[in-house]
C-alpha positions as CSV (number, residue, x, y, z in Angstrom):
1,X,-7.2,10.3,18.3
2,X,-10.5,10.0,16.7
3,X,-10.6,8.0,13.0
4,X,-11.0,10.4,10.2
5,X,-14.2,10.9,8.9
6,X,-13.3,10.3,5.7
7,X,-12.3,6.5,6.6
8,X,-15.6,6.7,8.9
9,X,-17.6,7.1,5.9
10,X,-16.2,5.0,4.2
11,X,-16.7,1.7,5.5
12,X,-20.0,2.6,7.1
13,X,-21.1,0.7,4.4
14,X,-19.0,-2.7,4.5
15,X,-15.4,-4.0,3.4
16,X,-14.2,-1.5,0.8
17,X,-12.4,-3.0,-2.1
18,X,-9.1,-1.3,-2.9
19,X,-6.8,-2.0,-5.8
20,X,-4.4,-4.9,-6.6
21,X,-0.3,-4.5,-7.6
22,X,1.2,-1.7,-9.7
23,X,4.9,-3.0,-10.1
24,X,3.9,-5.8,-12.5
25,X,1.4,-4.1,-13.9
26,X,3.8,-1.5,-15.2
27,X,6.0,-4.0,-16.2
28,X,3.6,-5.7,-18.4
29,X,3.2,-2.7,-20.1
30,X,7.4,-2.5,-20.7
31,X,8.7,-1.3,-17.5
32,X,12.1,-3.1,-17.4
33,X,12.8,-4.8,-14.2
34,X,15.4,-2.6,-11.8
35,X,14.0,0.1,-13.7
36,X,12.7,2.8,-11.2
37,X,9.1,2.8,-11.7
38,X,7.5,6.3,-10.3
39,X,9.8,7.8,-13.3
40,X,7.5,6.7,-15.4
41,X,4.4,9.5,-14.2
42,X,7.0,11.6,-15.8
43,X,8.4,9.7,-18.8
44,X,5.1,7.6,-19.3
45,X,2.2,8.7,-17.8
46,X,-0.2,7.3,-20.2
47,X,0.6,3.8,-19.0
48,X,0.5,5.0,-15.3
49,X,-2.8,5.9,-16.0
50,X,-3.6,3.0,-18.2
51,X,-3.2,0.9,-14.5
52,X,-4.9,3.5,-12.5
53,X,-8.3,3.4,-14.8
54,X,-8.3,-0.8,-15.2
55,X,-8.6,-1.0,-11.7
56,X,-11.3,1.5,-11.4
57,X,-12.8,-0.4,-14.1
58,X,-12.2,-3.6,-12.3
59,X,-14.2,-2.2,-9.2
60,X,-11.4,-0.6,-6.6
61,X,-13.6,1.9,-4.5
62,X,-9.9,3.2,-3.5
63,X,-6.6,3.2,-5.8
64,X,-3.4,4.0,-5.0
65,X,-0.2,6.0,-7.1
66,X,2.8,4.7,-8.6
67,X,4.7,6.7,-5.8
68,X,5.4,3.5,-3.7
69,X,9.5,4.6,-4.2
70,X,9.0,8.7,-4.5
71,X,10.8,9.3,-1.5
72,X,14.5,11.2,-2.1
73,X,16.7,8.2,-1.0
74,X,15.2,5.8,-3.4
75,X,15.0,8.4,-6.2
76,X,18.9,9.5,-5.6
77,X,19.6,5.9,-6.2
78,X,17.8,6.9,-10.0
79,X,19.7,10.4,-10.2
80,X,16.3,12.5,-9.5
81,X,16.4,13.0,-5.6
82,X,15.7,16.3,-7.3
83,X,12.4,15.3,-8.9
84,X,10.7,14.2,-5.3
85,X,7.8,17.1,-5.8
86,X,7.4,16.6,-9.7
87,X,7.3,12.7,-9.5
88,X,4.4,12.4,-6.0
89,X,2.6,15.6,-7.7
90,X,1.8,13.8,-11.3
91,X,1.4,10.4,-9.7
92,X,-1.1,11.8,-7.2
93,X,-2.4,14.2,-10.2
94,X,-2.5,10.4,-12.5
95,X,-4.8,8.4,-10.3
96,X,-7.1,11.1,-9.7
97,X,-7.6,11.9,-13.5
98,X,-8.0,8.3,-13.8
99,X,-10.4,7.6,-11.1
100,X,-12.4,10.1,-12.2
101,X,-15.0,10.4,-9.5
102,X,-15.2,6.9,-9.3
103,X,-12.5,5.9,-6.9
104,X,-10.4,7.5,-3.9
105,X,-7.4,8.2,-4.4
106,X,-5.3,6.8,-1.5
107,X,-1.3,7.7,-2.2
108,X,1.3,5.3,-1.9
109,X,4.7,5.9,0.5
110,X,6.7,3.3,1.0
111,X,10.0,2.4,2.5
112,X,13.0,4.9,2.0
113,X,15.7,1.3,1.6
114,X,17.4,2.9,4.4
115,X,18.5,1.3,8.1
116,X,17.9,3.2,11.3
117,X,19.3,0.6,12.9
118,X,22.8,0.6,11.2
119,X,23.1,4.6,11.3
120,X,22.7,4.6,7.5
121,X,20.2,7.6,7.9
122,X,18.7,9.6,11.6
123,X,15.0,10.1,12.2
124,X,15.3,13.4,11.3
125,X,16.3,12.5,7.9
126,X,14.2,10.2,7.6
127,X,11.2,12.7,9.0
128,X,12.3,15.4,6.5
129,X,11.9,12.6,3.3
130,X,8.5,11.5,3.9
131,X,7.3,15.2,5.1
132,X,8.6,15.9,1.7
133,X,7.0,13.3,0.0
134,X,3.6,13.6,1.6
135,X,3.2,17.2,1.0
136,X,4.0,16.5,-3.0
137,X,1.2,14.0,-3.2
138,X,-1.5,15.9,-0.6
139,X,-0.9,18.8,-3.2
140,X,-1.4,16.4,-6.3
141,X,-4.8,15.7,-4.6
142,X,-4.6,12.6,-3.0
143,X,-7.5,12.0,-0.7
144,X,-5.7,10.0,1.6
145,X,-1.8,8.6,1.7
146,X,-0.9,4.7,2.3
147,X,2.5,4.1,4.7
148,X,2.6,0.5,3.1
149,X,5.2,-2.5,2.9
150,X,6.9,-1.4,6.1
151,X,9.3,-3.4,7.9
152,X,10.6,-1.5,10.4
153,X,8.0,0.1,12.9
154,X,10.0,3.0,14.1
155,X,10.4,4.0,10.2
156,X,6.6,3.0,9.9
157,X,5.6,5.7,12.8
158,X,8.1,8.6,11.4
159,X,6.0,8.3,8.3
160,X,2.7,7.9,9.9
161,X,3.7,11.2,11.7
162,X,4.8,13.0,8.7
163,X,1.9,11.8,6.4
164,X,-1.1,13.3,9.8
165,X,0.7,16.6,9.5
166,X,-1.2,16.8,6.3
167,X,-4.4,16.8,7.4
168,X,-4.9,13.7,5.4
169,X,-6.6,10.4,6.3
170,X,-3.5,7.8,7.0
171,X,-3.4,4.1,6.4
172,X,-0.3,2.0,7.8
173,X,0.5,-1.3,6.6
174,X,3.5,-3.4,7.6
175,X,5.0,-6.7,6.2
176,X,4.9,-9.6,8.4
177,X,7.1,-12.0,6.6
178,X,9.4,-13.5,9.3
179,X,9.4,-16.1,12.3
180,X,8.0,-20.2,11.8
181,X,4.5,-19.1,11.6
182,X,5.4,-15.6,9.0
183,X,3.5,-13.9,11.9
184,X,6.7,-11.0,12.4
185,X,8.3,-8.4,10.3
186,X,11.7,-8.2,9.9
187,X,12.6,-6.7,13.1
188,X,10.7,-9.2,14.7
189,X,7.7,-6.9,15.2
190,X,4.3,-8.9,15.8
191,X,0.7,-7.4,14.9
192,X,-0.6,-6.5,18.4
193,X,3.0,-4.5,19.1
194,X,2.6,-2.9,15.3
195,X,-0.8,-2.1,15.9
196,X,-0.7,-0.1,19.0
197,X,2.4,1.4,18.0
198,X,0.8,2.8,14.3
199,X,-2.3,3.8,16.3
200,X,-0.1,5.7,19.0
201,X,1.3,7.8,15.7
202,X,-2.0,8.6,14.1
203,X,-3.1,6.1,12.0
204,X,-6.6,6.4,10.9
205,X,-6.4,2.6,9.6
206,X,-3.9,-0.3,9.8
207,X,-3.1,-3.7,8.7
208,X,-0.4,-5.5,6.7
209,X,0.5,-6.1,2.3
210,X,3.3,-7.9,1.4
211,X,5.5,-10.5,2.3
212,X,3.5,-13.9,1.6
213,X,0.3,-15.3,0.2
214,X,-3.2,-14.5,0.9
215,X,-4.1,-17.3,2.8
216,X,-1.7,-16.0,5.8
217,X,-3.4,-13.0,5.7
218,X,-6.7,-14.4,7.5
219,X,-4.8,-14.9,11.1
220,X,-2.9,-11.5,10.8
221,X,-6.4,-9.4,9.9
222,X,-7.8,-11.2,12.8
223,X,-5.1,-10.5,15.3
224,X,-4.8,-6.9,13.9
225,X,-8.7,-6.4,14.7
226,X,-8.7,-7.5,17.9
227,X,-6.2,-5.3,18.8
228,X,-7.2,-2.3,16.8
229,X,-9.0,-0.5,18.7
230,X,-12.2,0.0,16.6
231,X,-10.0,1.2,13.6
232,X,-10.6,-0.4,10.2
233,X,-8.4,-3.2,8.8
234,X,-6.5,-2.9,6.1
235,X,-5.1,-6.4,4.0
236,X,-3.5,-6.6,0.6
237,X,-2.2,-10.5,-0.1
238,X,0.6,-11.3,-2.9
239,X,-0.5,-13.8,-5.2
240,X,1.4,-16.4,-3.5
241,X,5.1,-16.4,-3.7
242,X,6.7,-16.2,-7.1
243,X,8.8,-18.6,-8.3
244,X,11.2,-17.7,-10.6
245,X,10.6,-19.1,-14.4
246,X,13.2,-18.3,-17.3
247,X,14.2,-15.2,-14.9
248,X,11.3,-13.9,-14.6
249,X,8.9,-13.8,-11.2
250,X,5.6,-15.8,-11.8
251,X,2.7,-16.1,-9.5
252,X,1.1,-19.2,-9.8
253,X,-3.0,-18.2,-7.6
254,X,-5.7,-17.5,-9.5
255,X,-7.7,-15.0,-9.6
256,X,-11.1,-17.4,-8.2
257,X,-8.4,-19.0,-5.9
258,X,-7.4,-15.4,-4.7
259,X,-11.0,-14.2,-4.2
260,X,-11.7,-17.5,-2.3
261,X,-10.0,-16.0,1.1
262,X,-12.2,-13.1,1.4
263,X,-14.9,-14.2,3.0
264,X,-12.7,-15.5,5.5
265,X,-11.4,-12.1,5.7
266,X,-14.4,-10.4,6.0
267,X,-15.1,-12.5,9.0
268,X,-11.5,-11.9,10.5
269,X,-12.5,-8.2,10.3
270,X,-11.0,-6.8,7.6
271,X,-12.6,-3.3,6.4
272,X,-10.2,-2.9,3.1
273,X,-9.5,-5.7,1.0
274,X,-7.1,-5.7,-1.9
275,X,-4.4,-7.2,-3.5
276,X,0.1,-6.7,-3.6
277,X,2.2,-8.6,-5.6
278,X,1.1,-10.8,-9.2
279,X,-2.4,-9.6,-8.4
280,X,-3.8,-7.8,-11.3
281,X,-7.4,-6.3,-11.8
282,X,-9.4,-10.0,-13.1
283,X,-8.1,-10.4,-9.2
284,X,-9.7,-7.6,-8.1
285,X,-12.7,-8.0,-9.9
286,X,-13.0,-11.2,-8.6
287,X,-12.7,-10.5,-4.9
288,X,-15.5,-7.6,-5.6
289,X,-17.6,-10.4,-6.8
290,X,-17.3,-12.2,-3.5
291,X,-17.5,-9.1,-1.7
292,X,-20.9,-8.4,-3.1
293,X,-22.1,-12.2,-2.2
């Protein structure tokens, strides 16, 4: 399946730099933690907005939506499995305002919490949630939707599937967190065996986010580019991994410690570059500043 010429455009030009974590960022501004975030582009859209635009500000070429839970199993768990459409449609609509001409707008779908394995939901239901989901954020005028912190590869590829229906450009990006060398998702699932299997679905891009610090990343983006294909990379780091300080998550990386690793990604093959969770926009604007060198 050919790469989407959208993504062909876009890194015709080099490593693209895309944004850093939403979750914190939301609760810096007084998102409770358990709180559902994607509520908020209906209950607080100002301060969705207000982490859209700093990381336009801060240089992302691409930014993502707080939709990263908008799928109806996690919003049941909220009461507002009824709200799917209304919640991806403003988050989509958010960024986009927010970007304003500046940045892409690449919309987040993440995990739906749910087990294939264990029977707690089919494929079909599963299919049906993210067609659902993807539709709500291709009409909010996303120019592209994320399948990001996946776990499971056979939930990865239902969403992958459901998010090409739309026409849109699709990135997948699973969490390798698992094994002596962090090198495996959950389900055991390595790089080369994620890679062929996201490409087999439609992905336009793929890569990993998620599940440990940036300096893991650099053997991950190299194994997924050798085995890609000729599709871009795409790697978003944590901050390191937080350790837990009067209850609350800290990440101890800097921003210049952060930005450090991407050279070394850039010459692992990586074609987006960004951050997941503690990174905030100084992180970003630092890794653009090393992109540019």
């Amino acid at each position: 399946m050919p790469i989407h010429p959208l993504i062909q455009k876009l890194v015709a030009s080099g490593p693209v730099l895309t944004d850093g974590a939403w979750g914190t960022q939301l609760q810096a501004r007084g998102l409770a933690p358990g709180d559902t975030p994607d509520l908020w582009n209906l209950t607080h859209p100002e301060k969705v907005a207000e982490v859209a635009r700093a990381y336009v500000e801060a240089g992302s070429q691409v930014i993502l939506t707080n939709t990263f839970g908008g799928n109806r199993f996690r919003l049941a768990e909220a009461g507002a499995a009824d709200k799917v459409r209304e919640i991806n449609e403003a988050g989509a609509r958010l960024s986009k305002v927010a970007a304003g001409g500046r940045a892409l707008v690449f919309a987040s779908i993440g995990p739906s919490g749910k087990m294939l394995m264990t029977g707690d939901v089919t494929a079909d239901e599963l299919s049906a949630a993210f067609t659902e989901q993807a539709i709500a954020l291709a009409r909010g005028g996303a120019d592209a939707l994320v399948v990001e912190t996946m776990g499971d590869l056979e939930e990865a590829v239902l969403a992958v599937r459901a998010a090409k229906a739309t026409g849109l450009a699709v990135v997948a990006s699973m969490v390798f967190d698992s094994g002596k060398d962090k090198d495996r998702t959950m389900m055991g699932t390595t790089p080369e065996q994620a890679a062929a299997g996201l490409i087999a679905a439609g992905a336009d891009v793929i890569g990993s986010n998620c599940g440990q610090g940036i300096a893991g990343f650099v053997k991950i983006c190299g194994r997924f580019k050798t085995a890609a294909n000729g599709h871009p990379v795409w790697i978003k780091g944590n901050a390191g991994l937080p350790k837990v300080v009067a209850g609350k998550a800290t990440y101890e990386t800097t921003p210049e410690e952060f930005a450090g690793f991407v050279p070394a990604l850039v010459e692992a093959g990586a074609g987006f570059i960004g951050g997941c969770c503690g990174t905030a926009p100084e992180f970003i604007r630092e890794a653009g500043r090393r992109l540019r060198k």
